[in-house]
ChimeraX commands (.cxc) that place a marker at each C-alpha (Angstrom):
marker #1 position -7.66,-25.79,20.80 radius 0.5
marker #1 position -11.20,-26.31,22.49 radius 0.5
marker #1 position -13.09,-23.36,21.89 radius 0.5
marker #1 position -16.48,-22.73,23.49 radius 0.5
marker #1 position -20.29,-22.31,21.67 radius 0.5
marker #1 position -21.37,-19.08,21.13 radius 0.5
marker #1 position -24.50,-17.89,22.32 radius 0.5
marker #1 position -24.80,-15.22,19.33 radius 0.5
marker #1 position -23.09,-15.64,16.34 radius 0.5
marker #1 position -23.81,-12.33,15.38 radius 0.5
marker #1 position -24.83,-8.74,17.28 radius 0.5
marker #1 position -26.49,-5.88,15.69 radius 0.5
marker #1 position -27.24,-2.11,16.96 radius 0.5
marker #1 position -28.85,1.01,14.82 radius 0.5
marker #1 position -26.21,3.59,14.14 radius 0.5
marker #1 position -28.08,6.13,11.81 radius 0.5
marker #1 position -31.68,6.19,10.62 radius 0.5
marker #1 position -32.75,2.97,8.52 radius 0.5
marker #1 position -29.16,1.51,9.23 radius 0.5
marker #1 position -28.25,-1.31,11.17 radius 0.5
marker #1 position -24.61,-2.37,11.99 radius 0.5
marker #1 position -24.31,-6.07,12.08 radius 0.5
marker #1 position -20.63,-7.61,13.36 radius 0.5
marker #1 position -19.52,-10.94,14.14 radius 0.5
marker #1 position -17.87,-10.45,17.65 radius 0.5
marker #1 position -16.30,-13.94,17.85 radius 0.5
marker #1 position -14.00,-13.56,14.81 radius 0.5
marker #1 position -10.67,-12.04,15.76 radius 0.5
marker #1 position -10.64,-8.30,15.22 radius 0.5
marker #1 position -8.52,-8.41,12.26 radius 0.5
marker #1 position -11.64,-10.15,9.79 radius 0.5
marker #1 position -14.43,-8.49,11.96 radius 0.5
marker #1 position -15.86,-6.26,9.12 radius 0.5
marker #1 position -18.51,-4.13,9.72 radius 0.5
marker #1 position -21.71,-5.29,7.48 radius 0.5
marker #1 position -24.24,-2.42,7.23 radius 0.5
marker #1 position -27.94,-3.20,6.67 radius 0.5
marker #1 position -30.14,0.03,5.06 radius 0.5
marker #1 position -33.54,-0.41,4.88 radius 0.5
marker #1 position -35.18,1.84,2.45 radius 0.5
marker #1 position -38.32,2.65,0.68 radius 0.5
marker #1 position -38.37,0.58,-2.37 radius 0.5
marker #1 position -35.46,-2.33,-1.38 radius 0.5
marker #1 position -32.55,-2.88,1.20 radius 0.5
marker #1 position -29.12,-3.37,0.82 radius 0.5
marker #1 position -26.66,-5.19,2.86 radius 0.5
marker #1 position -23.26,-3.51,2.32 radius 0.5
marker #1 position -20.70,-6.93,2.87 radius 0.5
marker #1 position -21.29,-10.02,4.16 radius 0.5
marker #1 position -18.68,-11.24,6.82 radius 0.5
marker #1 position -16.99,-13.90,6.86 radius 0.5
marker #1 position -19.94,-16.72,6.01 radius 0.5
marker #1 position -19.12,-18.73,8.65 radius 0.5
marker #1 position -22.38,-19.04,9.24 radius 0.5
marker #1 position -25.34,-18.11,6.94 radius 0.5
marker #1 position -26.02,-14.12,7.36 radius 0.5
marker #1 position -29.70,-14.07,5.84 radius 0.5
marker #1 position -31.57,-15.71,8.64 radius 0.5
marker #1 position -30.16,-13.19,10.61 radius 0.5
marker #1 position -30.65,-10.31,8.83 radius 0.5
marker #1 position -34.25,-11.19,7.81 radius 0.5
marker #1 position -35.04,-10.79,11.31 radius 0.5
marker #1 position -33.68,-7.03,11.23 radius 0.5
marker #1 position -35.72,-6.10,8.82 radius 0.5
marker #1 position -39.15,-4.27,8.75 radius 0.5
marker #1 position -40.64,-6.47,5.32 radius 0.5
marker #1 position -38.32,-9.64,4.87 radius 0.5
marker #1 position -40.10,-10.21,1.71 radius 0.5
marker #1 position -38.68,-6.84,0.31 radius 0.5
marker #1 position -36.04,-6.84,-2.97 radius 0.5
marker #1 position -32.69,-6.73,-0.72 radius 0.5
marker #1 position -29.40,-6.07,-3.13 radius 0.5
marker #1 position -26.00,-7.04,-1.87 radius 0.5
marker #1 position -23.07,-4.91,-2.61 radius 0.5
marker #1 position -19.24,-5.88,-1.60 radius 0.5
marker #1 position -17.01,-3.01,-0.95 radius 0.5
marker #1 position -14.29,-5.14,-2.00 radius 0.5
marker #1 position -13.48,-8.62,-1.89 radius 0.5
marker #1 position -11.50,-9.77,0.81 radius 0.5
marker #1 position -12.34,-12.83,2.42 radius 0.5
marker #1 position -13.78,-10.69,5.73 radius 0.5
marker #1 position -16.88,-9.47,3.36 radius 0.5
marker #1 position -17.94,-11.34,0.94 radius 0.5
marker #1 position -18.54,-14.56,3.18 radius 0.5
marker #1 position -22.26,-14.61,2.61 radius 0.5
marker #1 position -22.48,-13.09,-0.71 radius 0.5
marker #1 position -23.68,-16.34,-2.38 radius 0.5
marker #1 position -26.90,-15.80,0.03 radius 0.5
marker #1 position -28.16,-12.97,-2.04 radius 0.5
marker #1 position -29.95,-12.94,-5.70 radius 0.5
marker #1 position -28.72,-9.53,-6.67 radius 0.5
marker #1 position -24.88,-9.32,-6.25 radius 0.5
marker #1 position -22.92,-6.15,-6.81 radius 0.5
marker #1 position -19.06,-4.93,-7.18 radius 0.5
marker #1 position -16.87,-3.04,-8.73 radius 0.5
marker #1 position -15.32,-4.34,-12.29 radius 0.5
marker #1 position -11.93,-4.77,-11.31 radius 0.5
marker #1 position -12.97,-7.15,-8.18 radius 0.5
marker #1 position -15.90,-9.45,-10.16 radius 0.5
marker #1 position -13.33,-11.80,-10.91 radius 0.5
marker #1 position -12.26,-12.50,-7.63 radius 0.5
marker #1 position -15.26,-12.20,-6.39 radius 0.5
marker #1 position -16.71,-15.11,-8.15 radius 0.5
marker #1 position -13.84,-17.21,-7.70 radius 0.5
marker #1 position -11.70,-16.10,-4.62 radius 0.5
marker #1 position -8.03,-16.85,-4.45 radius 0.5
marker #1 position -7.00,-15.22,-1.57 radius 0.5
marker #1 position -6.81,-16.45,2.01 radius 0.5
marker #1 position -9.41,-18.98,2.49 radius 0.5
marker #1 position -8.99,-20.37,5.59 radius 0.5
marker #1 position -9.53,-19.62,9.90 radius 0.5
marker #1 position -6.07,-20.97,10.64 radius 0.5
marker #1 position -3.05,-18.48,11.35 radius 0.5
marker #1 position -0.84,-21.02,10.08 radius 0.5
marker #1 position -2.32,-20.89,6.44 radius 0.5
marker #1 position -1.79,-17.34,6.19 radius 0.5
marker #1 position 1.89,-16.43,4.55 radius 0.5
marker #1 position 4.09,-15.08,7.02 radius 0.5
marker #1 position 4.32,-12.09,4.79 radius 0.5
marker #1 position 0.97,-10.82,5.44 radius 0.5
marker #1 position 0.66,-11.75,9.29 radius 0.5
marker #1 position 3.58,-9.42,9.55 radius 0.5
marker #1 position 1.79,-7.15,7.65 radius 0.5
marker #1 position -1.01,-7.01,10.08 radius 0.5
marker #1 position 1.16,-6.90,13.04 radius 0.5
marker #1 position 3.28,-3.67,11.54 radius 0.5
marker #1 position 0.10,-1.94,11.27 radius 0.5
marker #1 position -0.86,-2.57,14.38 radius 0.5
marker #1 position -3.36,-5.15,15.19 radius 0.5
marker #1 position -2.72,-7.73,17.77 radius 0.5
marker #1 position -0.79,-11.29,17.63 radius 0.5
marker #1 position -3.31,-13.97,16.00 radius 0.5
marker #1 position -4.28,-16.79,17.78 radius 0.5
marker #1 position -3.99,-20.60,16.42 radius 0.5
marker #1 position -7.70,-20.03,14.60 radius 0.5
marker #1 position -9.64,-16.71,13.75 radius 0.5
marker #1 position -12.49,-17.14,15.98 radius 0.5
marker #1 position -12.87,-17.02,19.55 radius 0.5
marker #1 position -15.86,-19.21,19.85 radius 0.5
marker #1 position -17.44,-22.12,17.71 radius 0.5
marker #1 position -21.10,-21.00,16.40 radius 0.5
marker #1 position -22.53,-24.20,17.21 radius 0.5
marker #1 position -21.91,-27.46,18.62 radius 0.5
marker #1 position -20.06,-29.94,16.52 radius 0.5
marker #1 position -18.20,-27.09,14.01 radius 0.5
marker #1 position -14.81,-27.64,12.76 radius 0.5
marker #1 position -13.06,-24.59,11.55 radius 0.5
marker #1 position -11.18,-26.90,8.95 radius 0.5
marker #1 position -14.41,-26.99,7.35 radius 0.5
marker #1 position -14.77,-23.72,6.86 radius 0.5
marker #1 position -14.62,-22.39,2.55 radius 0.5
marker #1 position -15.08,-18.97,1.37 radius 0.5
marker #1 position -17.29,-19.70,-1.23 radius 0.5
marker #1 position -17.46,-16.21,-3.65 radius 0.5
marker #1 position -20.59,-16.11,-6.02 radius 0.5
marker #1 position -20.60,-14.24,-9.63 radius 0.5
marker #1 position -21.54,-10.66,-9.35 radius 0.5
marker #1 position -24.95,-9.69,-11.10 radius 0.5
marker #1 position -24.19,-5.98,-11.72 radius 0.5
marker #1 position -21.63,-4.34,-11.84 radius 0.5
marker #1 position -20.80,-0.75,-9.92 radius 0.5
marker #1 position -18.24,2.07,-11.33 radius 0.5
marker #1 position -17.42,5.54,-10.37 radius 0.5
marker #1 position -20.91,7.58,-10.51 radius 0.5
marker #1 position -22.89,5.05,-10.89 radius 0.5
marker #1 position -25.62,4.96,-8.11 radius 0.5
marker #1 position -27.98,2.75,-5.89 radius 0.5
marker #1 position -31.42,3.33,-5.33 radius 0.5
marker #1 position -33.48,2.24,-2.44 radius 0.5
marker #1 position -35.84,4.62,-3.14 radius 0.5
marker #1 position -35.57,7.21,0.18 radius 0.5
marker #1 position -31.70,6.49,0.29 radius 0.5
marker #1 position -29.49,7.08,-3.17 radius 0.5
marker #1 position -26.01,5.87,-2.89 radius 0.5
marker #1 position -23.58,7.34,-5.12 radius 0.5
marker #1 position -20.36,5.01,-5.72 radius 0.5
marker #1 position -17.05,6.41,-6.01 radius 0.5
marker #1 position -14.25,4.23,-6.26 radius 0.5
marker #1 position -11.70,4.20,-3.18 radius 0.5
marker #1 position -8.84,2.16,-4.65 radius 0.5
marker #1 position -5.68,1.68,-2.26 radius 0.5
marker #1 position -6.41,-0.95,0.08 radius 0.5
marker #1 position -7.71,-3.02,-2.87 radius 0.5
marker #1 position -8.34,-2.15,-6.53 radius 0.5
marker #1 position -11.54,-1.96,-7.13 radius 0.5
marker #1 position -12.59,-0.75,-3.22 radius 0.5
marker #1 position -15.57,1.38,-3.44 radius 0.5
marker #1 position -17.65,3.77,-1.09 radius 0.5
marker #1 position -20.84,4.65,-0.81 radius 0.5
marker #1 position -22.15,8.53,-0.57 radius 0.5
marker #1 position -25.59,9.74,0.55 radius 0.5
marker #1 position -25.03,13.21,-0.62 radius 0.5
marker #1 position -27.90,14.17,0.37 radius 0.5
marker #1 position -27.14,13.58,3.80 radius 0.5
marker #1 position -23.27,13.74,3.88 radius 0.5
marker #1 position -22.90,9.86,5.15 radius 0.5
marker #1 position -20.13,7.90,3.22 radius 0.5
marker #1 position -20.16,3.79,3.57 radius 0.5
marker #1 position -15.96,3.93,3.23 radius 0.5
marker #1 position -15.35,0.19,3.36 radius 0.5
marker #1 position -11.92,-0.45,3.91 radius 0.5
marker #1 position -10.56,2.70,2.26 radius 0.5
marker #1 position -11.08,4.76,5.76 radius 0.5
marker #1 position -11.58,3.74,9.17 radius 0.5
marker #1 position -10.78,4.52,12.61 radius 0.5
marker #1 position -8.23,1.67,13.37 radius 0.5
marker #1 position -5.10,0.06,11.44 radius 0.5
marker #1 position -5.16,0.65,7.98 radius 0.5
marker #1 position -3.71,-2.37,5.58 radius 0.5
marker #1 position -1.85,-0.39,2.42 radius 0.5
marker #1 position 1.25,-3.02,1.85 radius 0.5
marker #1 position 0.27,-6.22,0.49 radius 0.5
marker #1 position -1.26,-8.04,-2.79 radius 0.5
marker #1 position -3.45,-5.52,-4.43 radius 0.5
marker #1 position -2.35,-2.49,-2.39 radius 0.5
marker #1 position -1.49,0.93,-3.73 radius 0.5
marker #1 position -0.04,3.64,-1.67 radius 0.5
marker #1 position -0.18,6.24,-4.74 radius 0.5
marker #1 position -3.73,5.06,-5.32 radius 0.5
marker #1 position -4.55,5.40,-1.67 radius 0.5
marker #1 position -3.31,9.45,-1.88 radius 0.5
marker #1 position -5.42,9.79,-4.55 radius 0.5
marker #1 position -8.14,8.30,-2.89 radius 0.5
marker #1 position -7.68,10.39,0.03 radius 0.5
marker #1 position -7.24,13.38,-2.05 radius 0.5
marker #1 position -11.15,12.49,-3.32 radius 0.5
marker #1 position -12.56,12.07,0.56 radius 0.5
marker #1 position -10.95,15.58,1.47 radius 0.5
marker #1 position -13.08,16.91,-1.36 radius 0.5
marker #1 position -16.11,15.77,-0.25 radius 0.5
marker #1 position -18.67,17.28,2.52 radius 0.5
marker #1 position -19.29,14.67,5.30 radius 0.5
marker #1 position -21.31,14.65,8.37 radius 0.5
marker #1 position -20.26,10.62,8.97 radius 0.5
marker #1 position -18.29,7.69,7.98 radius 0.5
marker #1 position -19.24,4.65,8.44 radius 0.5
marker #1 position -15.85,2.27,7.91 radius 0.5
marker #1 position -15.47,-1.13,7.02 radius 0.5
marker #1 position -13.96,-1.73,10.58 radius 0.5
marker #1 position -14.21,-0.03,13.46 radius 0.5
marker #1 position -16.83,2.57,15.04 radius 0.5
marker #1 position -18.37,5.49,12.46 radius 0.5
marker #1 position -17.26,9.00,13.11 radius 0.5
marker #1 position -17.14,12.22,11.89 radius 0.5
marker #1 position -15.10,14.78,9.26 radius 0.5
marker #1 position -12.78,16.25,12.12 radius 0.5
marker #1 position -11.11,12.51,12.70 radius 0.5
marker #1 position -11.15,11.82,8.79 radius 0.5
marker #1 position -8.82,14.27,8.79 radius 0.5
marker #1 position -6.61,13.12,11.31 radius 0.5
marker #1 position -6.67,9.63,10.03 radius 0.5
marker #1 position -5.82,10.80,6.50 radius 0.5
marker #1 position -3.15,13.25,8.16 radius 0.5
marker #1 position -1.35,10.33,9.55 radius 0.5
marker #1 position -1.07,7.99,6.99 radius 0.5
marker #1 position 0.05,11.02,4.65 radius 0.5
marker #1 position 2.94,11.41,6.96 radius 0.5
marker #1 position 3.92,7.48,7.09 radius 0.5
marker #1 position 3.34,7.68,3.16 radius 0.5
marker #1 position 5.04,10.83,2.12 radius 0.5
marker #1 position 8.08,9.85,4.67 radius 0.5
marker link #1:1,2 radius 0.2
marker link #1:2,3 radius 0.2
marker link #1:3,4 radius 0.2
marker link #1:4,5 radius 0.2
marker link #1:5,6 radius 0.2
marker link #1:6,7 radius 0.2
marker link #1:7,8 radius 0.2
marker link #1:8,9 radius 0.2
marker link #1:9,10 radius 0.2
marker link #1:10,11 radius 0.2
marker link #1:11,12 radius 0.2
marker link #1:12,13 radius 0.2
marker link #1:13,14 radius 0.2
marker link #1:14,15 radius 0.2
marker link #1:15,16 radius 0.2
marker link #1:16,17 radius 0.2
marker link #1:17,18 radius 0.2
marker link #1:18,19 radius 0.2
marker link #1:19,20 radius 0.2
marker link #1:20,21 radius 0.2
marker link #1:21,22 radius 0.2
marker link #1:22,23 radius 0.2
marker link #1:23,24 radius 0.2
marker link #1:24,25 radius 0.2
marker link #1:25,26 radius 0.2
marker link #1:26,27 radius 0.2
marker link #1:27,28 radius 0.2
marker link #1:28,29 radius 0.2
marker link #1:29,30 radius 0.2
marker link #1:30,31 radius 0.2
marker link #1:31,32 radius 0.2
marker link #1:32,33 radius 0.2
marker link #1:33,34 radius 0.2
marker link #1:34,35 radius 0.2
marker link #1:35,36 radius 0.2
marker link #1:36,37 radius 0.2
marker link #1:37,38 radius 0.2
marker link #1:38,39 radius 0.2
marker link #1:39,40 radius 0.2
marker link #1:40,41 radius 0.2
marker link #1:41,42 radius 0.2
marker link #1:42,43 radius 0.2
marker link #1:43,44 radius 0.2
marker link #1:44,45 radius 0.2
marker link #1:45,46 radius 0.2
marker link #1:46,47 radius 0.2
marker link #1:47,48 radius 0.2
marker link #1:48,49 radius 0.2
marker link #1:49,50 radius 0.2
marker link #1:50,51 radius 0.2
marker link #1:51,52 radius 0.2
marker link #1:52,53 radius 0.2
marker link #1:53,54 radius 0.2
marker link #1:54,55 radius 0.2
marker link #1:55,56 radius 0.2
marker link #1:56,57 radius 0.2
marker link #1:57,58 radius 0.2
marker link #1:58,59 radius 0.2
marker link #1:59,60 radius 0.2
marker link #1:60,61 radius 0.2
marker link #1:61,62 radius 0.2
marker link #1:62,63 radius 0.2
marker link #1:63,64 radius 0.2
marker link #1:64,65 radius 0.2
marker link #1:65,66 radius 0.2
marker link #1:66,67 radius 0.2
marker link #1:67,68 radius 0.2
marker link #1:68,69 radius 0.2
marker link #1:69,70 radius 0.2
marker link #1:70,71 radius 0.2
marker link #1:71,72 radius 0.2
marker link #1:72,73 radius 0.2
marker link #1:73,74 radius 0.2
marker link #1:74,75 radius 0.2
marker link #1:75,76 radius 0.2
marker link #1:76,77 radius 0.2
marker link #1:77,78 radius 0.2
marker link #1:78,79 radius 0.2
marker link #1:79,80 radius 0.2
marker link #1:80,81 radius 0.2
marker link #1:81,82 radius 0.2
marker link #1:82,83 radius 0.2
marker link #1:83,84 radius 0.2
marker link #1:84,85 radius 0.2
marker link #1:85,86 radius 0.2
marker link #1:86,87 radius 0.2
marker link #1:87,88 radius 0.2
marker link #1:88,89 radius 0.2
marker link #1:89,90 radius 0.2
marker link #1:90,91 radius 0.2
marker link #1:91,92 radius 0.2
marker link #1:92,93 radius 0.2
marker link #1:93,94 radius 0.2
marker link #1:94,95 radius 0.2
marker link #1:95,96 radius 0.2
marker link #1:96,97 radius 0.2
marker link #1:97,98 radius 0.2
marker link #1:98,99 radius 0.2
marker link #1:99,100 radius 0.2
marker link #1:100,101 radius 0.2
marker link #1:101,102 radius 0.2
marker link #1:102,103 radius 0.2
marker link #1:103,104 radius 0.2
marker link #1:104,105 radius 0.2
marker link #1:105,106 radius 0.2
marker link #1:106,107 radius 0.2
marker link #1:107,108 radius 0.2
marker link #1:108,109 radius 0.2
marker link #1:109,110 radius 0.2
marker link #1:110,111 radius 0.2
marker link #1:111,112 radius 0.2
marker link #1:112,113 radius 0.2
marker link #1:113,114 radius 0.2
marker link #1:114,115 radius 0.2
marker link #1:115,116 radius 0.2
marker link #1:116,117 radius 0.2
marker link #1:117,118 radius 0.2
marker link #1:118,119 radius 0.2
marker link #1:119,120 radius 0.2
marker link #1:120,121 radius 0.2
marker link #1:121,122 radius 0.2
marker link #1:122,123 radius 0.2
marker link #1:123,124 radius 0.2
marker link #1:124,125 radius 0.2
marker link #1:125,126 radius 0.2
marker link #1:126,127 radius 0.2
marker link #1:127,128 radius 0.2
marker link #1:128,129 radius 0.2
marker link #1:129,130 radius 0.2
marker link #1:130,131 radius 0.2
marker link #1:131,132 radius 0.2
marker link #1:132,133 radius 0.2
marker link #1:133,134 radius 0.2
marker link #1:134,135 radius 0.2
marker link #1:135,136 radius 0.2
marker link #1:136,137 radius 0.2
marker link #1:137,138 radius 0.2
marker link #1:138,139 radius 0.2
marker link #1:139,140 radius 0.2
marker link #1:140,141 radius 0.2
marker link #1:141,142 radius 0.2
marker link #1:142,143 radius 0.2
marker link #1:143,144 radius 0.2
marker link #1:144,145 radius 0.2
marker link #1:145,146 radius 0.2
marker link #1:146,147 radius 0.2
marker link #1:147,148 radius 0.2
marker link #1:148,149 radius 0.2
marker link #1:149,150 radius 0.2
marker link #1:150,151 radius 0.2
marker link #1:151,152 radius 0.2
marker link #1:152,153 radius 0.2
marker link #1:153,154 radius 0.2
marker link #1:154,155 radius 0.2
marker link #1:155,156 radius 0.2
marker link #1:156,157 radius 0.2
marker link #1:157,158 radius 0.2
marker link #1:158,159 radius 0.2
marker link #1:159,160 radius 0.2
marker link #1:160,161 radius 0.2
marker link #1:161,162 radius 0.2
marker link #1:162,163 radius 0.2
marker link #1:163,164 radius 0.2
marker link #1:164,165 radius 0.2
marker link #1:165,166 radius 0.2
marker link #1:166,167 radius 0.2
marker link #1:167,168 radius 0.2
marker link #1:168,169 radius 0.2
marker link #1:169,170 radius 0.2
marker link #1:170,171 radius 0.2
marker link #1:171,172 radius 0.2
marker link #1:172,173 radius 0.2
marker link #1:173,174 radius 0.2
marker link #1:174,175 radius 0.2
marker link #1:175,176 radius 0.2
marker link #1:176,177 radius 0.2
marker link #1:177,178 radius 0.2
marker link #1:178,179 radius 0.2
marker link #1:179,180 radius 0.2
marker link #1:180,181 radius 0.2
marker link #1:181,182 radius 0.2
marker link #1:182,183 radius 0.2
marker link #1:183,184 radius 0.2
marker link #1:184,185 radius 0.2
marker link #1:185,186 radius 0.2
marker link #1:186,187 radius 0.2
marker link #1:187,188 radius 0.2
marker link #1:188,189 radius 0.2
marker link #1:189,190 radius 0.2
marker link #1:190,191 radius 0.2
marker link #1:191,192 radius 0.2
marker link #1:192,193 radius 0.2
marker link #1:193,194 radius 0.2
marker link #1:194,195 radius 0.2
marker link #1:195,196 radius 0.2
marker link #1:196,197 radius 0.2
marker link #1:197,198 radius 0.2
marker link #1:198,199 radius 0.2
marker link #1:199,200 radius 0.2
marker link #1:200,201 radius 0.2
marker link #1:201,202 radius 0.2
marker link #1:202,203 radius 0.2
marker link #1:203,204 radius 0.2
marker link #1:204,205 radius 0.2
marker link #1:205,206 radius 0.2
marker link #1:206,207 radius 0.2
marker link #1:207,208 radius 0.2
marker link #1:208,209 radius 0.2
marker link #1:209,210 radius 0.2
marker link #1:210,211 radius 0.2
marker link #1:211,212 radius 0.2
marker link #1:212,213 radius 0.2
marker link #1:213,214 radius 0.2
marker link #1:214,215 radius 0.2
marker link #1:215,216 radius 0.2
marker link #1:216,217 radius 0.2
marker link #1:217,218 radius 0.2
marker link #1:218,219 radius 0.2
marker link #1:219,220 radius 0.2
marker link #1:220,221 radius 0.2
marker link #1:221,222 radius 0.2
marker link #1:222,223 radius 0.2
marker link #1:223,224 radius 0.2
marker link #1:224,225 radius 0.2
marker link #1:225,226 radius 0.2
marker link #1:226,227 radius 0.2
marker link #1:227,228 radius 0.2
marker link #1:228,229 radius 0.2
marker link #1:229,230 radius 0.2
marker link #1:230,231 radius 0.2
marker link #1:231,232 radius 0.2
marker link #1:232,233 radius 0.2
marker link #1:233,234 radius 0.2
marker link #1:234,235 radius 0.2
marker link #1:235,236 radius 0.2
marker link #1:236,237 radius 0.2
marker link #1:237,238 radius 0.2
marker link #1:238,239 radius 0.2
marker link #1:239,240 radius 0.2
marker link #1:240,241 radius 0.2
marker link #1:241,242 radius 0.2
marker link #1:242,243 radius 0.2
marker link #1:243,244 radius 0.2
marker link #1:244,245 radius 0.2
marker link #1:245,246 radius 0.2
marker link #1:246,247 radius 0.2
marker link #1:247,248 radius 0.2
marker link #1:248,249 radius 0.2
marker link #1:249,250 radius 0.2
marker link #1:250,251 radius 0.2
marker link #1:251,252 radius 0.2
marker link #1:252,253 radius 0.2
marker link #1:253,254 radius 0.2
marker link #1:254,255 radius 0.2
marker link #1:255,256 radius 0.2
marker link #1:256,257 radius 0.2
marker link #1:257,258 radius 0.2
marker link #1:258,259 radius 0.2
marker link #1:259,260 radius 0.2
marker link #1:260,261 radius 0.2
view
């Protein structure tokens, strides 16, 4: 398959003060996590990484107001579609029961459909995302790339985030609560303060993935059970566009149904 060169490998917009939504628009919807860049006070954080197709810090140091400012890198989970870049960043962060893979990933490592078991591309296409092509990406990022080159690399996490535990950028404080269901150790992020939740893939507005490798469905109801506790002006999803309480609750409603039978 001859694939064109991308003009931009990545695109970025501002959806909520001090945060920055970067995507990578040429990777098939299914692996096109959101990465969220929140520039604070003291430091920044870049909440997932992509894919690391290409390197993600050149990019992002030219979104920031002071590139020479501490910037700590925290993975909602580890699937291959965002922790691509983590090796790019000094201070690492995750949740215990996802350092492991983190560091060394074992899961799908590759661009090609035809590496993926057929379990899981079923998988995706019960819940609802569309047929994948020969290779994930819909564009080369520069002249000369071969997608067979392509490794998820993983890096060793530096800290280590839990339930309650919390991260400081000084104007922003990020409480974590753990979100298993879609993987073990999936965390969010809550500004209480505000009422903004970072939900990674736990919630958002599009397919949800609850039946493969690390998957819970009785986790997930509990972790649903936790968001309908919480007060929440916005959620900001590991896929999709951010929205608000009203169609958290519809989301959750659905799934409930599927789940509960």
């Amino acid at each position: 398959m001859k694939l064109p060169v991308a003009e931009n490998w990545f695109t970025a917009r501002e959806v909520g003060p001090d945060v920055t939504l970067i995507l990578e628009p040429h990777v098939h919807v299914l692996e096109q996590a959101n990465m969220f860049l929140v520039q604070g006070r003291d430091r920044d954080m870049i909440l997932d990484t992509g894919m690391g197709i290409v390197p993600l810090r050149p990019y992002l140091d030219t979104l920031r107001r002071d590139p020479g400012k501490e910037i700590i890198c925290v993975s909602s989970h580890t699937h291959i579609d965002h922790i691509g870049g983590v090796q790019e960043f000094d201070v690492r962060l995750v949740h215990p029961a996802e350092a492991e893979e983190m560091a060394a990933p074992s899961g799908l490592n590759s661009l090609y459909r035809d590496d993926m078991p057929a379990r899981l591309i079923q998988t995706f296409l019960d819940a609802g995302y569309p047929p994948l092509d020969e290779v994930l990406i819909d564009a080369l990022p520069h002249a000369g790339y071969d997608p067979r080159s392509y490794v998820l690399r993983g890096a060793p996490a530096t800290g280590l985030l839990q339930e309650g535990d919390s991260v400081d950028l000084g104007d922003h404080v990020y409480e974590i609560l753990h979100l298993p269901g879609h993987s073990p150790g999936g965390i969010g992020l809550l500004e209480r303060a505000t009422g903004v939740l970072f939900g990674g893939d736990a919630i958002y507005d599009g397919p949800l993935i609850y039946d493969g490798p690390g998957m819970s469905v009785p986790d997930y109801l509990g972790t649903f059970a936790k968001l309908r506790a919480l007060e929440l002006t916005l959620i900001h999803g590991g896929h999709d566009p951010s929205f608000g309480p009203e169609r958290l609750g519809e989301i959750m409603d659905h799934y409930e149904a599927i789940w509960r039978g």
